[in-house]
C-alpha positions as CSV (number, residue, x, y, z in Angstrom):
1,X,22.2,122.7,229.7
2,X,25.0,125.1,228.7
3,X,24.8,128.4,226.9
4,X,27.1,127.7,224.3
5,X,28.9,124.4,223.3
6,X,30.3,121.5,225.9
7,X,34.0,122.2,227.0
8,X,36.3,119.4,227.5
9,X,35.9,120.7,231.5
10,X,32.2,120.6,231.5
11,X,32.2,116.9,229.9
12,X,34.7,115.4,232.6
13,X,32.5,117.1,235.3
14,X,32.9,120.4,235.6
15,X,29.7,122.8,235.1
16,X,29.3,125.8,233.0
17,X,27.2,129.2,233.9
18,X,24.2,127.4,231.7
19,X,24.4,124.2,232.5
20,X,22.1,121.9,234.8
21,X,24.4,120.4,236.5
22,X,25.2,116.5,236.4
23,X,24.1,116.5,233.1
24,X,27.1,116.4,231.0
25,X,28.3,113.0,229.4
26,X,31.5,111.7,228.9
27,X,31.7,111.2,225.2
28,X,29.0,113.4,224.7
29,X,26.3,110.7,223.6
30,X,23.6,112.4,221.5
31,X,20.0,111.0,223.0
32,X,20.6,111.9,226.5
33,X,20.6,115.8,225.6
34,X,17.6,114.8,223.2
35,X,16.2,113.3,226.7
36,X,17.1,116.7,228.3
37,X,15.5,119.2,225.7
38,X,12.2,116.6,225.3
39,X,11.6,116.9,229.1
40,X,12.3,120.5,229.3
41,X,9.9,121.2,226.8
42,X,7.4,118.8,228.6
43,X,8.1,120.8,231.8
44,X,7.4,124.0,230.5
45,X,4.3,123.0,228.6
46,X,2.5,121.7,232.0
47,X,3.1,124.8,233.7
48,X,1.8,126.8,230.4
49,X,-1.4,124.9,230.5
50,X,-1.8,124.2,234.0
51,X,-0.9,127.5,235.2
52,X,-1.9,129.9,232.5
53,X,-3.8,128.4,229.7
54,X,-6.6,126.2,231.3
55,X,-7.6,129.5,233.2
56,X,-8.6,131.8,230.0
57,X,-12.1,132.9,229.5
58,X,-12.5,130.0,226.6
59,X,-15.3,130.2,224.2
60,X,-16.7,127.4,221.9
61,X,-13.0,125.8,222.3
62,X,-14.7,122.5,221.6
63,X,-13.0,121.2,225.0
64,X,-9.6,121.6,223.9
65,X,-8.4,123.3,227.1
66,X,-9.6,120.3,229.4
67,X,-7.8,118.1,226.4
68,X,-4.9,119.9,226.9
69,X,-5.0,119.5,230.9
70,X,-5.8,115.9,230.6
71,X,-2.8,115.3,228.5
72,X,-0.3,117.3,230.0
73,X,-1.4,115.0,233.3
74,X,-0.8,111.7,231.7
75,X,2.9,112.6,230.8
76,X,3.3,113.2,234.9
77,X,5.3,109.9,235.1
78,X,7.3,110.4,231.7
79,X,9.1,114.1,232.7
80,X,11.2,114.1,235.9
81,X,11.7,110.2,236.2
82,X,13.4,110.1,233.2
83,X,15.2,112.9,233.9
84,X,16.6,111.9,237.1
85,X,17.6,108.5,235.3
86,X,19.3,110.8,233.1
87,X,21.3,112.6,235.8
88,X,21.7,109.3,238.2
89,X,24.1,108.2,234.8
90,X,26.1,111.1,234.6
91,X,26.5,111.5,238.4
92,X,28.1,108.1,238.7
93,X,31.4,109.0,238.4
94,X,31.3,111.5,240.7
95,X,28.7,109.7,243.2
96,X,31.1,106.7,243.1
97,X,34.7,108.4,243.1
98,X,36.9,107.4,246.2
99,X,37.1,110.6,247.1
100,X,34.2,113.2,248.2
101,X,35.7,116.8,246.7
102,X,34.0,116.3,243.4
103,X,30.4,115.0,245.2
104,X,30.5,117.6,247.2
105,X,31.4,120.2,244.7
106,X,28.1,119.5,242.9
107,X,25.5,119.0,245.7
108,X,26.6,122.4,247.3
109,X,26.0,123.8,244.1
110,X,22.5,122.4,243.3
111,X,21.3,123.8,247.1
112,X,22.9,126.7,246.1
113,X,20.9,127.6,243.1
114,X,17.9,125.8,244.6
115,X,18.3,128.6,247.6
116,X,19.3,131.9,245.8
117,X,16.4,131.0,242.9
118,X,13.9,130.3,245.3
119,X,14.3,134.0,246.7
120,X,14.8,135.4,243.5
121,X,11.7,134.0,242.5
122,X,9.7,135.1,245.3
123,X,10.6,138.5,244.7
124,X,9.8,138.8,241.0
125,X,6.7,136.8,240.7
126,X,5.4,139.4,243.4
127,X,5.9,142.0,241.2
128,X,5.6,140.2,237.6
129,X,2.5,138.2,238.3
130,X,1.2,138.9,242.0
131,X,-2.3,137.2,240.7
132,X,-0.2,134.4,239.1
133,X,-1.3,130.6,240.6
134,X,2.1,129.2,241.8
135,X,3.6,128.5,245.1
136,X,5.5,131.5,246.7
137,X,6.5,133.0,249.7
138,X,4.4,135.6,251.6
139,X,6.1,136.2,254.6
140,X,9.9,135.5,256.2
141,X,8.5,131.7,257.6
142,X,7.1,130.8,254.8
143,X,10.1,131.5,252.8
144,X,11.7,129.1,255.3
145,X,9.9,126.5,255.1
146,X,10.2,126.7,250.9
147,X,13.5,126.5,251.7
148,X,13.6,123.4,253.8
149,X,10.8,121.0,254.1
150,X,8.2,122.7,251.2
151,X,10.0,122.8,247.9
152,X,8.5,124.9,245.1
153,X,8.6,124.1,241.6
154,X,12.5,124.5,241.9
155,X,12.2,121.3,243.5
156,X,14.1,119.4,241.1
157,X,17.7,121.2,242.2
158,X,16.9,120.0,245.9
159,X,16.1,116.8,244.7
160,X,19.2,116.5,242.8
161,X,21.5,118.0,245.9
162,X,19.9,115.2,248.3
163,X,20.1,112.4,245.8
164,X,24.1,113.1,245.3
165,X,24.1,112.3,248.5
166,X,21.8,109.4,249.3
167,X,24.1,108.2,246.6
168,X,26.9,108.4,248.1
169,X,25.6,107.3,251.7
170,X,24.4,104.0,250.2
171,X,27.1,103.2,247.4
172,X,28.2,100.1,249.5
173,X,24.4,98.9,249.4
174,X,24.5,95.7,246.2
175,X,22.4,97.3,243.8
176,X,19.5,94.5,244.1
177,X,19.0,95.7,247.5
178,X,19.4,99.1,247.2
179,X,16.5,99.6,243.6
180,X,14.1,97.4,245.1
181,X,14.2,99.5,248.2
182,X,14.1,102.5,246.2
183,X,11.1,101.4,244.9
184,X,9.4,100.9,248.0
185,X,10.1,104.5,248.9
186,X,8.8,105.7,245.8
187,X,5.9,103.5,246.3
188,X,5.1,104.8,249.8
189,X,5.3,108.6,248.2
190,X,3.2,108.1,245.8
191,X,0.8,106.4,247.5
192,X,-0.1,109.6,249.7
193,X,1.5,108.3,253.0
194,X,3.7,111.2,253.2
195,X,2.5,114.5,254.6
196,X,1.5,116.9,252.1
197,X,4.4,119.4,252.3
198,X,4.5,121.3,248.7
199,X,6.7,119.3,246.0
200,X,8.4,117.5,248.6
201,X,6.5,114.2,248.1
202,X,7.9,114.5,244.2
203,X,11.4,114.6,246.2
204,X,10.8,111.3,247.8
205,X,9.1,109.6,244.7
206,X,12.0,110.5,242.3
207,X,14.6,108.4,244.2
208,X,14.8,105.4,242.7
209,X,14.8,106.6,239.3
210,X,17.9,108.6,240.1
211,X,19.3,105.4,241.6
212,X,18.6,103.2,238.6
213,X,20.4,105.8,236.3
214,X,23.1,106.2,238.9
215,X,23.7,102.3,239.4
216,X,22.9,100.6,236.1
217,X,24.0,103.7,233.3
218,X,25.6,100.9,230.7
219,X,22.3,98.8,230.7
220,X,20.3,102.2,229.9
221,X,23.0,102.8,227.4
222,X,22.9,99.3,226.1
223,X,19.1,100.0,226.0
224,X,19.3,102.9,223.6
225,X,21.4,101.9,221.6
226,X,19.0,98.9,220.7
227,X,16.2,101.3,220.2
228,X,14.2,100.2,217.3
229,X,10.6,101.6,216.0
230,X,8.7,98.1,217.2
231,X,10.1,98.6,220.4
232,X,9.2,102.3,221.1
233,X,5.8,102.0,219.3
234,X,4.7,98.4,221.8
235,X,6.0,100.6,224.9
236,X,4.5,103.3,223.7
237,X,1.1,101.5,223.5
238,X,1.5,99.3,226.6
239,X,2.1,102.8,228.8
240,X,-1.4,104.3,226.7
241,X,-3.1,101.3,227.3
242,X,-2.2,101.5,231.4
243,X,-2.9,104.8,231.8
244,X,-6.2,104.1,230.6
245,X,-6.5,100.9,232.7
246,X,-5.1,102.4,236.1
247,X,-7.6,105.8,235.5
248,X,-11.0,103.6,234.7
249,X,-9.8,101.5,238.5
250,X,-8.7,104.8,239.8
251,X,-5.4,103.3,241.4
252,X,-3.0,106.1,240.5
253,X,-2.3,105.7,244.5
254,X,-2.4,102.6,245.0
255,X,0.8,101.0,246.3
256,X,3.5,101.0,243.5
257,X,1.4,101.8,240.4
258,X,2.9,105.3,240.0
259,X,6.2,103.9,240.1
260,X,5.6,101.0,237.9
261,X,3.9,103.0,235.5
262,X,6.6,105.6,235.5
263,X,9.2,103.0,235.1
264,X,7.3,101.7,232.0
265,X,6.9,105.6,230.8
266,X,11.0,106.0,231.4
267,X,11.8,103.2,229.2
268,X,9.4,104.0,226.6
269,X,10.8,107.8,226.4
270,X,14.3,106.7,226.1
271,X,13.3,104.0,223.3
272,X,12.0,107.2,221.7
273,X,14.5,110.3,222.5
274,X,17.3,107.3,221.4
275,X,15.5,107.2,218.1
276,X,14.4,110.8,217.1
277,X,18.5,111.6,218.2
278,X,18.9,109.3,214.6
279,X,16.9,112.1,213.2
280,X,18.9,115.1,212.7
281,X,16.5,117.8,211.5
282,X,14.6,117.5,214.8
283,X,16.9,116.0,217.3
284,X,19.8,119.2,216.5
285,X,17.2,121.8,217.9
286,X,16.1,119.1,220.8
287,X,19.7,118.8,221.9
288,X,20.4,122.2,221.7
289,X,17.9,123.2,224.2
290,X,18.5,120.4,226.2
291,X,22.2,121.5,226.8
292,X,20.8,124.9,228.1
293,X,17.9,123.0,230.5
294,X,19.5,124.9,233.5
295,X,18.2,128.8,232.7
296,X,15.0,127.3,231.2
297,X,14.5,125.9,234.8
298,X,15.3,128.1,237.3
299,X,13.5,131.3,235.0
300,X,11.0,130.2,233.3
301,X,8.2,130.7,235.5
302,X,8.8,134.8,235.5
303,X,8.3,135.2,231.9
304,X,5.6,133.1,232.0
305,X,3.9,135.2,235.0
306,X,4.6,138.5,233.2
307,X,2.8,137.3,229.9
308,X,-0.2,135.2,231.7
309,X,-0.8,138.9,232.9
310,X,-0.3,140.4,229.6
311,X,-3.2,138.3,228.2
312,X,-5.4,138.5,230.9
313,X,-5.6,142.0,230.3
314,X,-7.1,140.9,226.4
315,X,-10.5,141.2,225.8
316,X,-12.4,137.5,226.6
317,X,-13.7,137.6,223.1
318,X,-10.6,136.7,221.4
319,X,-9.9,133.5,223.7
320,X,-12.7,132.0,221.6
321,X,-12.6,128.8,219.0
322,X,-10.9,125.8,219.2
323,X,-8.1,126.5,216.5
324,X,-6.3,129.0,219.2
325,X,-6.9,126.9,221.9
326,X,-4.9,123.9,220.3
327,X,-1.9,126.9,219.1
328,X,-2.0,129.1,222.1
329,X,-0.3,126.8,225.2
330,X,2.4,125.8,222.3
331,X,2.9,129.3,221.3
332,X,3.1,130.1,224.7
333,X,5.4,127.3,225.5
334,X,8.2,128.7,222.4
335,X,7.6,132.4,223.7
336,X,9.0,130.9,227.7
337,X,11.5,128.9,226.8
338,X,12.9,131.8,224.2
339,X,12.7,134.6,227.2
340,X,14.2,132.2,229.5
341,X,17.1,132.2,226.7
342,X,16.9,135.3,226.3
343,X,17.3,136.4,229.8
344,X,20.2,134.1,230.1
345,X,21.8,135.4,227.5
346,X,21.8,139.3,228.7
347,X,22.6,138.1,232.4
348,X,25.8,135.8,231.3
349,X,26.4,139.5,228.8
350,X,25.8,141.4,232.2
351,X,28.8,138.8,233.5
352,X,25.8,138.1,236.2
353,X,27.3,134.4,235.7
354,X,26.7,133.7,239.4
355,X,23.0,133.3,239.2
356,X,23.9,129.9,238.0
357,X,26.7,129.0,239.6
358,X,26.8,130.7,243.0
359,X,30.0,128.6,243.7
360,X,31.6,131.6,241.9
361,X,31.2,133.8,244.0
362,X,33.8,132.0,246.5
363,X,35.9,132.5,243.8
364,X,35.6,135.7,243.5
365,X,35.8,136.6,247.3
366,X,39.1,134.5,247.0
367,X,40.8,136.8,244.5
368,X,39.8,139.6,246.6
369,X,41.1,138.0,249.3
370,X,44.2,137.6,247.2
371,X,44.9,141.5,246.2
């Protein structure tokens, strides 16, 4: 997720001030950004609608709102997994290295971010959006505890920081132990065994898929680059057709459907993001935002705040008719993503370039040090 284009650093590890880290590839392979801008966008979008759109004083929409939300809930196993299979690839070589310095490197740096956005966060959603319906703190042990043990929607970044090292803990694990075990901690997340602590169950379910990227990147890559039409449209169907089966028997929670069904979603997005990256006219602007997925995170959910209480303030009669209720969570979704850009843009101007890299800042204290 960089601001600008990949250095020659950033694609043999290093990170840049926009980039989520541990998702830079070695040779720079095409889908995996497509991958990265696809489930950005998807990210986004869920928060529009669930956070913003679904609540508007609708009139004669024809439905489209609950459409919307019913939709946006069916692609719940498609975003992060594939995501984290994404970055379990490119963390292998730093997961797997002999050495520690470069593991260590990026974990510190994704609880880093997770920590300094998290405050930032609950700071100016209190004052952008204090009516806004999101997770933040209201008081010094709360804070705490979304620091620890009660991710917010930042979770991903913890997520990433544990997994590096779950990785590295369990590389001497064979990997048909190690999936298979994954996917019985998955299972038991999932499944509502875990208390309900925030995002942190999302932590716990995301594993394996991390894992599988992490352990078995040259299959995926094999995988996509044997993407054909057939094959995306038949997994495309077969994950339609089981989310219809597993909502008529109601098993979402039952042991090991999520996961099974996400595993089915992952390989069916990547058949897909592996084809459209064929496509140049839409996979350029797809790749392109899905080398800047970092600033899109971690700030997204201000601009979004500040305009869900811009349009609040609208009079209800103009929320009516089910032409704006299709346009408005997509418009919406364009308008976020572009201020989250935007933001980026003046902060890295402002040379505020430790917002997303706090490891920086050590840098910086080092010079001092120095003179």
């Amino acid at each position: 997720m960089t601001a600008g284009s990949e250095t020659r650093g950033a694609a043999a590890g290093t990170t840049q001030a926009g980039t989520m880290p541990l998702m830079t590839a070695r040779a720079r392979e095409g889908w995996p950004d497509v991958v990265k801008g696809v489930c950005i966008i998807l990210v986004v979008m869920w928060h529009v609608v669930v956070k913003h759109s679904s609540d508007l004083p609708w009139e004669d929409a024809g439905g489209v709102p609950e459409i919307w939300t019913v939709v946006s809930a069916q692609l719940l196993p498609l975003r992060m997994p594939l995501f984290f299979v994404v970055s379990g690839m490119f963390a292998a070589s730093a997961v797997l290295a002999p050495t520690r310095a470069r593991l260590t490197t990026r974990a510190l740096r994704l609880a880093l971010l997770y920590l300094l956005w998290v405050v930032i966060q609950t700071f100016a959603l209190a004052a952008a959006g204090p009516d806004f319906d999101t997770a933040r703190a209201t008081d010094a042990w709360s804070l705490l505890l979304q620091l620890t043990v009660s991710p917010t929607n930042l979770w991903y970044l913890l997520a990433l920081a544990l997994y590096l090292i779950v990785g590295r803990v369990t590389r001497g694990i064979p990997t048909a132990v190690l999936l298979p075990l994954g996917f019985l901690v998955s299972a038991v997340a999932a499944a509502g065994m875990l208390p309900d602590s925030g995002n942190l169950w999302q932590v716990v379910q995301n594993v394996v898929f991390f894992l599988a990227g992490l352990r078995l990147p040259e299959l995926v890559r094999r995988f996509a680059a044997r993407a054909s039409w057939a094959t995306a449209a038949g997994l495309g169907a077969l994950y339609v057709a089981s989310l219809v089966v597993v909502s008529l028997l109601g098993a979402r929670q039952w042991f090991g459907v999520w996961t099974l069904l996400s595993a089915l979603a992952v390989v069916a997005g990547i058949s897909a993001c592996a084809l459209i990256d064929r496509w140049e006219p839409l996979a350029a602007p797809l790749r392109w935002i899905g080398r800047r997925t970092l600033p899109i995170y971690v700030i997204h959910m201000i601009p979004l705040a500040l305009l869900d209480r811009m349009l609040r303030g609208v009079e209800p009669w103009v929320y009516r008719g089910p032409v704006l209720a299709v346009i408005e969570p997509l418009l919406i979704t364009a308008l976020v993503i572009a201020a989250s850009l935007g933001a980026h843009a003046l902060l890295r101007r402002m040379r505020a370039e430790v917002l997303f890299d706090p490891l920086l800042l050590g840098r910086f204290g080092g010079r001092a040090a120095r003179l």
